[in-house]
N, C-alpha and C positions, 0 to 999 in steps of 0.2 A: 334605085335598083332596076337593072335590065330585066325582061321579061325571064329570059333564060333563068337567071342568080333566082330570083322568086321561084320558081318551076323548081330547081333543084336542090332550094330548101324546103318546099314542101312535101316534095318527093323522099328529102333523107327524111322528115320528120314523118312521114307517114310509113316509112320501114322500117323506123326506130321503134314507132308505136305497133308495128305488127309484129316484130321480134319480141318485144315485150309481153304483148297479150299471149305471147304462145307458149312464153316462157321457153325464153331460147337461152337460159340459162341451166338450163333440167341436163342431169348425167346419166348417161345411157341406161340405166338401172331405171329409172320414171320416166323414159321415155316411150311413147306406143298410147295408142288407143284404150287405155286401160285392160291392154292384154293380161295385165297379170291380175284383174281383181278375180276372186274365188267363181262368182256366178258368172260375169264372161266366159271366162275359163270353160266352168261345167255347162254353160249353152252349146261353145264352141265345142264341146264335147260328146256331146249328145247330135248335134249334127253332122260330126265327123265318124260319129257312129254308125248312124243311118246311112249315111254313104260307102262307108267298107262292106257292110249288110245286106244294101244292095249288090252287091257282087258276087255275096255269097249262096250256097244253091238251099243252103238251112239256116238262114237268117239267126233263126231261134238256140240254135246250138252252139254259137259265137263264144269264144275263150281268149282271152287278151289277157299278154304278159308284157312285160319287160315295156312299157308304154311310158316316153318321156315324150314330154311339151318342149317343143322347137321356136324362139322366132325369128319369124322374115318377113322382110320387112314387104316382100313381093306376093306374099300367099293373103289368100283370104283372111279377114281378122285379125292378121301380122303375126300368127301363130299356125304350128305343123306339128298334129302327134305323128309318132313315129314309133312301132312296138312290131308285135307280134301277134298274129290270127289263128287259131284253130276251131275249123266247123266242120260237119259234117260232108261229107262228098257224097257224088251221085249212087256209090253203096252202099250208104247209109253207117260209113265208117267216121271215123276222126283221119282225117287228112294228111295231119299233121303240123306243125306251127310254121309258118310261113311272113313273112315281113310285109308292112303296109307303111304305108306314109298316106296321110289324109289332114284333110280342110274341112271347114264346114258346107263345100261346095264340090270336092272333089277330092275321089281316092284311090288309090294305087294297091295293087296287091302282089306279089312277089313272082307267083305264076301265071301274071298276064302277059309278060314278058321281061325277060332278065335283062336285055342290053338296057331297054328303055328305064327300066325300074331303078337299075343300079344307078344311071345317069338323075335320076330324079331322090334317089336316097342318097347319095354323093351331095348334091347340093341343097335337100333341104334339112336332112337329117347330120350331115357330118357335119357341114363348115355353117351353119347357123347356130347362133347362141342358144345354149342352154339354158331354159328356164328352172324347171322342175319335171319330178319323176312324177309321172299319175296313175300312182296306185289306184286310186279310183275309178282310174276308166272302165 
């Protein structure tokens, strides 16, 4: 065998053995970083909390509705909640509920700006698979 023919069987057989190890047989359902086990989930959770909270001017006064789990495959943790926010404003009122999209690294909130926001809830919220609803959050 020529050097090359050697090279390019080892080459398929070490693809064949990395497809395998990764199970590149899995259906999009088991596919993901173990996005969908329960305490992933609620980690991702809780630090995508903390990030819309930081935004807020009464952290403490936070009311989340209407909150479903997003994934993509481009967001942190390969998951996006996506709900609704009500906290307290600088008059010490309820604001009102207003929309978020959030990571465990980073969050959006409805009245930081509507062009940007809608351009970021269009594509992580609309046209990403639906996981589940998280009443929990």
């Amino acid at each position: 065998m020529t050097g090359t023919k050697v090279r390019r069987i080892c080459l398929t057989a070490t693809f064949a053995l990395f497809v395998s190890a990764c199970g590149g047989g899995e259906s999009d359902s088991e596919s993901g970083p173990n996005s969908r086990d329960p305490a992933t989930l609620a980690q991702f959770a809780t630090l995508s909390k903390y990030k819309i909270e930081e935004r807020l001017r009464d952290p403490s006064s936070a009311v989340y509705r209407s909150v479903n789990i997003y994934e993509h495959p481009n967001s942190d943790g390969g998951v996006v909640f996506c709900g609704e926010v009500n906290a307290r404003n600088g008059f010490g009122g309820m604001g009102g509920f207003e929309r978020f999209v959030a990571t465990p690294t980073i969050a959006a909130i409805e009245s930081m700006g509507s062009a940007e926001f809608q351009s970021g809830w269009n594509k992580f919220c609309v046209s990403s698979r639906f996981i589940e609803a998280a009443a929990w959050f």
